[in-house]
C-alpha positions as CSV (number, residue, x, y, z in Angstrom):
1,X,0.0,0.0,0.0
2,X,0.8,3.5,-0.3
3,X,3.2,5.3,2.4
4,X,2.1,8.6,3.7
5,X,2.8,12.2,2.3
6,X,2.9,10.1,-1.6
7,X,3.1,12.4,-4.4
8,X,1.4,12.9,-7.2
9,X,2.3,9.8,-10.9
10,X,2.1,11.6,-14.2
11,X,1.8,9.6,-17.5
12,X,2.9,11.0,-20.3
13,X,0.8,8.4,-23.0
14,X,-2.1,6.9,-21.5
15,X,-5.1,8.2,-19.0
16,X,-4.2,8.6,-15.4
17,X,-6.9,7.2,-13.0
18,X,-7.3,8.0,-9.0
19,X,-4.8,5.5,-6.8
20,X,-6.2,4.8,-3.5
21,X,-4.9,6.4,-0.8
22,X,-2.6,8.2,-2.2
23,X,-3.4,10.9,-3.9
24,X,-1.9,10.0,-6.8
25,X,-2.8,8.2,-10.1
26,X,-2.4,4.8,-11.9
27,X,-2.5,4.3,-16.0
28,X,-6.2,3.0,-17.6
29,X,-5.9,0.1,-18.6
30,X,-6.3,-0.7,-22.3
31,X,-8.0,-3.4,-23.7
32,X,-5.7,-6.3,-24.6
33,X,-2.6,-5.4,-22.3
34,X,-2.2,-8.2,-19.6
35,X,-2.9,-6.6,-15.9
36,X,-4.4,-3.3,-17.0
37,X,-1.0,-1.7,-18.3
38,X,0.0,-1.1,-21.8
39,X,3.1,-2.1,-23.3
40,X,4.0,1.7,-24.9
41,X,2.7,3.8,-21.8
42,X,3.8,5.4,-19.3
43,X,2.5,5.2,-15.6
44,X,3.9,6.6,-12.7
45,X,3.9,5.6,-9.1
46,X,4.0,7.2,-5.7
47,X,7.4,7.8,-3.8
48,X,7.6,8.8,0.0
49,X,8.4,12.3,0.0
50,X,6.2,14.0,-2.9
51,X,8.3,12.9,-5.3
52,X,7.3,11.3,-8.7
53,X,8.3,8.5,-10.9
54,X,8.1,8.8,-14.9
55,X,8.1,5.9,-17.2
56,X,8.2,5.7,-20.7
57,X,7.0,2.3,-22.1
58,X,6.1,0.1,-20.9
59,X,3.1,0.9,-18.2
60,X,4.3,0.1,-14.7
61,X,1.9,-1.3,-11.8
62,X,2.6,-1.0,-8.1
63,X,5.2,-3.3,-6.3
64,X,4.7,-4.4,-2.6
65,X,6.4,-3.0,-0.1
66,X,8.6,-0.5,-1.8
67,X,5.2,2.1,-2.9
68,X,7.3,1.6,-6.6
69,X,6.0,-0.1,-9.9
70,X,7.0,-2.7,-11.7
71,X,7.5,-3.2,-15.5
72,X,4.2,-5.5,-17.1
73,X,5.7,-8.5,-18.6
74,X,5.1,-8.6,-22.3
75,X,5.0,-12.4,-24.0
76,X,8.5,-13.7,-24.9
77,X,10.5,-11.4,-22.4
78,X,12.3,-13.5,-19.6
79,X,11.7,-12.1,-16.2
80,X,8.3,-10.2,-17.0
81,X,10.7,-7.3,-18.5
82,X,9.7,-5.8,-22.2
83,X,13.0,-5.8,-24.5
84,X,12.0,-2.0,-25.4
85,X,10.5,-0.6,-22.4
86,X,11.1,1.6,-19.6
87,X,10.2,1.3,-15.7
88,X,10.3,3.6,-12.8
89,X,10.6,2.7,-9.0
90,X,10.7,4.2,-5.9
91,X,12.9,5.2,-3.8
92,X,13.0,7.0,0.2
93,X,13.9,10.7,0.4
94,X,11.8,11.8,-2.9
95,X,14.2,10.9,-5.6
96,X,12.9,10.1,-9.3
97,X,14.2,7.3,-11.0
98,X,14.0,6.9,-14.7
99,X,14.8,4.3,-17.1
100,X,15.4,3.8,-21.2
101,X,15.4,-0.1,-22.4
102,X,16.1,-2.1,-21.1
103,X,13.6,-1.7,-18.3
104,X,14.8,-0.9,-14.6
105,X,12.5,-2.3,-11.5
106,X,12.8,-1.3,-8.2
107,X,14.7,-3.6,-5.1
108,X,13.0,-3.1,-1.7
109,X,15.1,-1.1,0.8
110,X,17.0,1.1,-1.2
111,X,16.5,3.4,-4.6
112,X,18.4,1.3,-7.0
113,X,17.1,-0.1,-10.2
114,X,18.4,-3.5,-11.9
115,X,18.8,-3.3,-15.4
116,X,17.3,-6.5,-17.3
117,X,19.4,-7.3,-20.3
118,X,17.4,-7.9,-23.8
119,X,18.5,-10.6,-25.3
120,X,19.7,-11.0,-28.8
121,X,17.2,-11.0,-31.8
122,X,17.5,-13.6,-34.6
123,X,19.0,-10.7,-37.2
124,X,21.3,-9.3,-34.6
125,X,25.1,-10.0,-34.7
126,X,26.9,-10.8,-31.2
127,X,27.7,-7.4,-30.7
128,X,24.0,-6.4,-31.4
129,X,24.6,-4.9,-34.9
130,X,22.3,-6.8,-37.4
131,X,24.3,-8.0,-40.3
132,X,23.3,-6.6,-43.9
133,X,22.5,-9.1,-46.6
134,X,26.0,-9.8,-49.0
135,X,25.0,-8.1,-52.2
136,X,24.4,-10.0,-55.1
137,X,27.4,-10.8,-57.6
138,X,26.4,-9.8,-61.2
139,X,28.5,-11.0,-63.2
140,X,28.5,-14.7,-61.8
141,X,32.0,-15.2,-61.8
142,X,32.9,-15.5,-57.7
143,X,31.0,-18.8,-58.0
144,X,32.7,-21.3,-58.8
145,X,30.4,-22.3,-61.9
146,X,31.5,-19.2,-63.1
147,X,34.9,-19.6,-62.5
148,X,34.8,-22.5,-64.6
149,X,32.8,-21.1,-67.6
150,X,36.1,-18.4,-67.2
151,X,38.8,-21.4,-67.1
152,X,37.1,-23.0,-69.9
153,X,36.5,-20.1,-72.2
154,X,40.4,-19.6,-71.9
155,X,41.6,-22.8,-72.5
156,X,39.8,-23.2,-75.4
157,X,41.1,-19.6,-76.5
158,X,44.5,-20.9,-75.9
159,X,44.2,-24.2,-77.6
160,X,42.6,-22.7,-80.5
161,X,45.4,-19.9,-80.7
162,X,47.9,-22.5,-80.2
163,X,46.6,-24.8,-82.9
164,X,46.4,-22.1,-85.6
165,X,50.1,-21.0,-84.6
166,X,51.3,-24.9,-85.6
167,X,49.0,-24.9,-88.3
168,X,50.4,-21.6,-89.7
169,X,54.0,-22.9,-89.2
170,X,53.6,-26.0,-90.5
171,X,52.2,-24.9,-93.6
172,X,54.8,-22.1,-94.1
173,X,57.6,-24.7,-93.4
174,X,55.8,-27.4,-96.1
175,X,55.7,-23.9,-98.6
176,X,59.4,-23.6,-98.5
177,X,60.4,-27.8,-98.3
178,X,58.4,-28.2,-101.5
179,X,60.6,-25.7,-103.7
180,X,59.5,-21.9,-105.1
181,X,56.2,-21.2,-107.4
182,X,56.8,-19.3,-110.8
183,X,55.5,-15.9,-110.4
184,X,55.1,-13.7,-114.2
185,X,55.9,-10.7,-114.9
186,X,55.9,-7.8,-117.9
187,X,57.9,-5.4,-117.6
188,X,57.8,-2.5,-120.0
189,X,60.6,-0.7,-121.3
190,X,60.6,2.3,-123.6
191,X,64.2,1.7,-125.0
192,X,63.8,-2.3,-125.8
193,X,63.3,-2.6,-129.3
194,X,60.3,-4.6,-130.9
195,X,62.5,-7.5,-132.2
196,X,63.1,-8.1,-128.1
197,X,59.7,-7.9,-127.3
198,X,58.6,-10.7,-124.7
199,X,62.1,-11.7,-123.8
200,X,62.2,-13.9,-121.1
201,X,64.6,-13.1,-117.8
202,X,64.1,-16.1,-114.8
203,X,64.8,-14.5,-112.0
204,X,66.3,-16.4,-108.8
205,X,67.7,-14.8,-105.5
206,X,67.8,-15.6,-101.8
207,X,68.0,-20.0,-102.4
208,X,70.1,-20.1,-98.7
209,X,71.9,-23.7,-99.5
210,X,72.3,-24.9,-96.8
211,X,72.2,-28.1,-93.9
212,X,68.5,-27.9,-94.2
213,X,68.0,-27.1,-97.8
214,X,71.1,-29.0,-99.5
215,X,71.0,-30.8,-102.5
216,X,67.2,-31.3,-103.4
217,X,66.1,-28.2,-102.8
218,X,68.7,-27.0,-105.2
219,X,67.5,-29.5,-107.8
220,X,64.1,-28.6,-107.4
221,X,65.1,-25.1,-107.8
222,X,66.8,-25.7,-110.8
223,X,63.6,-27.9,-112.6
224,X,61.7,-25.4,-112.0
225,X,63.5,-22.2,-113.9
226,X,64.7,-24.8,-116.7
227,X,60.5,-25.4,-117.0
228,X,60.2,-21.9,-117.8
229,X,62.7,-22.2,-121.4
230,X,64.0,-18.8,-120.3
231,X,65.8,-16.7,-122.6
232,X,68.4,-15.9,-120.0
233,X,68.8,-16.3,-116.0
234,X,69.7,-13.8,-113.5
235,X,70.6,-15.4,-110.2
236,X,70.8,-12.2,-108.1
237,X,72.5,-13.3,-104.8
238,X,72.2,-15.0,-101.3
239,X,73.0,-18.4,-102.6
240,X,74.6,-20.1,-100.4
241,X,74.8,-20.4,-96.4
242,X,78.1,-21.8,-95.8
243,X,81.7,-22.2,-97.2
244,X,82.4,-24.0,-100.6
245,X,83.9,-26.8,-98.8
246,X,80.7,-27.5,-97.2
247,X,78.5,-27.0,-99.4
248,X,79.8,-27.4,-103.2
249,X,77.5,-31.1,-103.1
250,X,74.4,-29.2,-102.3
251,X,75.1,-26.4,-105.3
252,X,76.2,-29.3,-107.8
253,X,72.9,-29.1,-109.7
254,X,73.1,-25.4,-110.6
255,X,75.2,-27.4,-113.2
256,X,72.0,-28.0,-115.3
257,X,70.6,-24.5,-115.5
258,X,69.8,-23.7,-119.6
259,X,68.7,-20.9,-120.9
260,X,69.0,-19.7,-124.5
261,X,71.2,-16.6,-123.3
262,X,73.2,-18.1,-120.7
263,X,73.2,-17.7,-116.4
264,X,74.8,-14.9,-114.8
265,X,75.4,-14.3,-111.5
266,X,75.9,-11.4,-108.9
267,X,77.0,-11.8,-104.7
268,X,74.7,-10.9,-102.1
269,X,75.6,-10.0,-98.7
270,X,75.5,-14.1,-97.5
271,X,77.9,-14.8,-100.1
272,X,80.4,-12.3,-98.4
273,X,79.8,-14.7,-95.3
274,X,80.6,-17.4,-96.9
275,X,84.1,-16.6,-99.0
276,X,82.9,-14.9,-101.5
277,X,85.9,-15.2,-104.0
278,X,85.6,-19.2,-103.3
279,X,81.8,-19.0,-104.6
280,X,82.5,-16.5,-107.2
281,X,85.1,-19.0,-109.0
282,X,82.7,-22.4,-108.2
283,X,79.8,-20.8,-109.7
284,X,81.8,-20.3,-112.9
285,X,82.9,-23.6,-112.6
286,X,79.3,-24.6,-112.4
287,X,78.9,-23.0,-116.1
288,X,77.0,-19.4,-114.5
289,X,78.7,-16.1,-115.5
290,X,79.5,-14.0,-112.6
291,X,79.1,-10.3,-113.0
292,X,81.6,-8.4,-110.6
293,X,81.0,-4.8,-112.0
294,X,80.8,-5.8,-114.8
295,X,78.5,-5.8,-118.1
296,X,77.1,-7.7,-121.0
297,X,75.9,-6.7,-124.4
298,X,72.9,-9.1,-125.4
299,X,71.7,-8.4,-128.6
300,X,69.1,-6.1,-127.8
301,X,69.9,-4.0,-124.6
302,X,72.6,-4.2,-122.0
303,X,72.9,-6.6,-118.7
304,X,75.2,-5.4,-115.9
305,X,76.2,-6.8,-112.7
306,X,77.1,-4.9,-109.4
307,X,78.3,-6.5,-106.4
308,X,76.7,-6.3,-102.9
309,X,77.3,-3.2,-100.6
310,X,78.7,-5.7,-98.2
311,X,81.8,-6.2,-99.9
312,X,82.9,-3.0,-99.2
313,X,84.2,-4.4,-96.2
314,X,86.7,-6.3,-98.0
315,X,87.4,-3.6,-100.9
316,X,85.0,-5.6,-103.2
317,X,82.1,-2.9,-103.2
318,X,79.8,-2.1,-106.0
319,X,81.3,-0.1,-108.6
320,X,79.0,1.2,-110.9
321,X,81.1,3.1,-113.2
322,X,82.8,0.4,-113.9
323,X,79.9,-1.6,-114.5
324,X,77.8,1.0,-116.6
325,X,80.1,4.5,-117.1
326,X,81.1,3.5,-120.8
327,X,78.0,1.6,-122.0
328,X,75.9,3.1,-125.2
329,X,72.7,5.0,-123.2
330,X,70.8,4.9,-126.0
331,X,70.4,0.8,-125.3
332,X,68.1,0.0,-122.8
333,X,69.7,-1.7,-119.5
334,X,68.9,-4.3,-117.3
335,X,71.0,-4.3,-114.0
336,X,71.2,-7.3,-111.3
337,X,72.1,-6.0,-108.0
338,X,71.3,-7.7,-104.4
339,X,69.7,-5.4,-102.6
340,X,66.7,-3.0,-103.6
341,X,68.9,0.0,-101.6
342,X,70.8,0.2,-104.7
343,X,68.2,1.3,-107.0
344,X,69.1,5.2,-105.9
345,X,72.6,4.8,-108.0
346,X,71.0,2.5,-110.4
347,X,68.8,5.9,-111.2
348,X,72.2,8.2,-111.4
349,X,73.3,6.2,-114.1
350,X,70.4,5.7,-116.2
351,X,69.2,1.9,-115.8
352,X,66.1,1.2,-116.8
353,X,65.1,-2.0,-114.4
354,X,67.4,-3.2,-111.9
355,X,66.4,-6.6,-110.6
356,X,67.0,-7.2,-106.7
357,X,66.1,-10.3,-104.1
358,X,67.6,-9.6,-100.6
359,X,63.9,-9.1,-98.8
360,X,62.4,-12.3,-98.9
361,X,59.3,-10.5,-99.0
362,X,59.6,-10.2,-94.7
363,X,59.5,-13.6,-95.3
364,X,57.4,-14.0,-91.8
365,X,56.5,-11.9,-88.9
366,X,58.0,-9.2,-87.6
367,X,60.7,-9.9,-90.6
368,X,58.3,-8.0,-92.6
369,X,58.1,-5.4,-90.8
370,X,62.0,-4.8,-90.3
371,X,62.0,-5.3,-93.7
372,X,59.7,-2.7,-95.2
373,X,61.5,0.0,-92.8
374,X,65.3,-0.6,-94.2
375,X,64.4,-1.3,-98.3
376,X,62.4,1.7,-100.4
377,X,60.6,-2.0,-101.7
378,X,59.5,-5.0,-100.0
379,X,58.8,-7.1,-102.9
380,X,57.0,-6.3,-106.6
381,X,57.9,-4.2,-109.2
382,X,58.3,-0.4,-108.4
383,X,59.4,3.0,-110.5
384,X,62.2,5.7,-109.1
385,X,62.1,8.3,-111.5
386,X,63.2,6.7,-115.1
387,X,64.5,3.3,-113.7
388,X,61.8,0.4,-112.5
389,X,62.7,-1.8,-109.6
390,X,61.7,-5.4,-109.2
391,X,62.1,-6.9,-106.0
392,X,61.8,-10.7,-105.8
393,X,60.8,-13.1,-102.7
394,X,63.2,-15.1,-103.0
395,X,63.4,-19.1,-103.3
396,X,64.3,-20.4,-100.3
397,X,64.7,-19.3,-96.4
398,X,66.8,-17.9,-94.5
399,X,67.0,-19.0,-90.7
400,X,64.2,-21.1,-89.9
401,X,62.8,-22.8,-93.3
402,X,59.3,-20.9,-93.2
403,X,57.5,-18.2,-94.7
404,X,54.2,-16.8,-93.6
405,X,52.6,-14.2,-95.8
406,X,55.2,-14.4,-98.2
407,X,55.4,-17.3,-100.1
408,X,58.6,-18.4,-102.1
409,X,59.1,-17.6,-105.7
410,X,60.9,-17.8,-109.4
411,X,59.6,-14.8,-111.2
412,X,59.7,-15.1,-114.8
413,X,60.0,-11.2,-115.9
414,X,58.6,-10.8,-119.8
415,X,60.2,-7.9,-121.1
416,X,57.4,-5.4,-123.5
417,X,58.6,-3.5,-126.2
418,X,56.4,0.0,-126.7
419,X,57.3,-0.3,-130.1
420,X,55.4,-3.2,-130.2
């Protein structure tokens, strides 16, 4: 029951009734809330000395002997305390107690409250801080299906990249095993009379004898220009890969070369690598004419022969005024010279084609590319002023025996007269 002198309870949500005895006031009950006290009220109870208890949810109801309240159980919480209420007790000398969840209920004897913890919800981490959901992944690939789709995407990339690499290389290799293609040509010069119309140059550079294409390759190399009854034969340097010694078997069947006009021959820079004076006098022993700056009068226009820039080294450069300072310019002239870089003196002089090998086309990548950037042509026939260049492919390889992009060739040039 009340003690004497009790104050006055004030509730701050729900309707304050008369308290017996006391002067002061208790909460209405609402309907549905167990012992007349709602959950979300406040209610206030009487203290000795005047002074007042406020609650703020949930409602409290007197407590026995202590003149305080006590929290209204709500269903679920342990010990009759609400996990989000507030209750107010009590205490002697007047004091106001006040508490914020989780509720506080008075002890007899003494102004005190006891805090009742609220236990964990189902959402709520140890430390009370609910965990977010993990967001979704949208790209699927931090599951291990999709790591797998990944793996095996790549490995088939790979294996197909791999497989056209071998493909490629293989059939570049079998392209330069199987000997050079004829490739035609015409060629028109203002200065070749009519009677030489359609005269027939075979054109053979770049064959690279050596331990990988020896003998056959050479034969093959020689059916093939003997199939094209040329009228003459211009091999225009980079035959061999290796020293006379070594390789004079492998060059035997240059022997067989025919052409209505003869073979002639010119050094490139392998020959120079080779022993170039040792090639130069077993290529004439092989029946071919070597041109060291030098010159030929055919019976319709001029042939000359320069040698290869990399004999300078050795005080065997090019010499062209040896080679064309004297000659009649009224004939038309055919020079054979290595490499395409020599075209610019070839124009000084007055040629009218210069026939060059030296590129192999780039033979394969990044060759070609290298290529392109050192020689004004890469392969084809070009014009510099006056004087046309034809740059030939090549027969054979040099370094590994394959080509990609560039395919191996004779070229069979058909000189036009424009008198024709």
């Amino acid at each position: 029951m009340p003690r004497p002198g009790g104050g006055v309870g004030a509730s701050t949500a729900a309707t304050a009734g008369p308290q017996a005895n006391g002067g002061g006031t208790a909460p209405v009950p609402e309907p549905g809330d167990a012992g007349g006290a709602s959950a979300s009220e406040t209610a206030a109870g009487s203290q000795p000395g005047g002074g007042t208890t406020q609650t703020s949810a949930p409602a409290a109801v007197p407590q026995a002997k202590g003149g305080g309240t006590a929290p209204v159980p709500e269903p679920g919480d342990a010990g009759g305390a609400s996990a989000s209420g507030t209750a107010a007790g009590s205490q002697p000398g007047g004091g106001t107690t006040q508490a914020s969840a989780p509720a506080a209920a008075s002890q007899p004897g003494h102004g005190a409250s006891a805090t009742v913890p609220h236990p964990p919800g189902p959402d709520a981490s140890p430390e009370g801080t609910p965990e977010p959901p993990a967001a979704p992944d949208p790209t699927g690939t931090a599951t291990p299906a999709g790591l797998s789709r990944r793996l095996f995407v790549s490995r088939v990339v790979a294996g197909a990249a791999a497989a056209a690499a071998v493909g490629t290389v293989g059939y570049g290799t079998y392209g330069v095993l199987r000997g050079p293609k004829v490739k035609r040509v015409t060629v028109p010069l203002a200065k070749l009379p009519r009677a030489a119309h359609g005269y027939r140059i075979a054109v053979v550079s770049d064959v690279h004898l050596g331990p990988v294409l020896g003998r056959g390759f050479a034969q093959k190399v020689v059916d093939t220009i003997n199939s094209t009854q040329p009228d003459l034969i211009a091999v225009v340097g980079d035959l061999v890969d290796g020293s006379v010694k070594d390789l004079g078997p492998a060059a035997a069947p240059l022997a067989q070369l025919r052409a209505r006009h003869g073979s002639y021959f010119v050094t490139g820079n392998h020959e120079y690598f080779s022993g170039a004076e040792q090639w130069v006098e077993e290529v004439r022993r092989l029946g071919i004419d070597p041109l060291e700056n030098a010159r030929r009068e055919m019976p319709h226009f001029d042939l000359a022969g320069v040698n290869d820039v990399t004999g300078e080294a050795e005080g065997q450069g090019p010499d062209y005024a040896k080679a064309l300072g004297d000659r009649d310019t009224a004939r038309a002239c055919v020079l054979l010279a290595h490499q395409p870089v020599q075209i610019h003196d070839a124009v000084e002089h007055g040629v009218d084609l210069q026939l060059s090998g030296h590129t192999h086309g780039g033979q394969l990548w990044p060759g070609n590319l290298i290529a392109a950037g050192v020689n004004p042509t890469l392969a084809g026939l070009d014009r510099y002023g006056d004087t046309q260049l034809y740059v030939s492919r090549g027969a054979g390889a040099w370094g590994p025996p394959t080509r990609v992009g560039a395919p191996s060739d004779i070229t069979l040039i058909e000189l036009a007269s424009k008198q024709a």
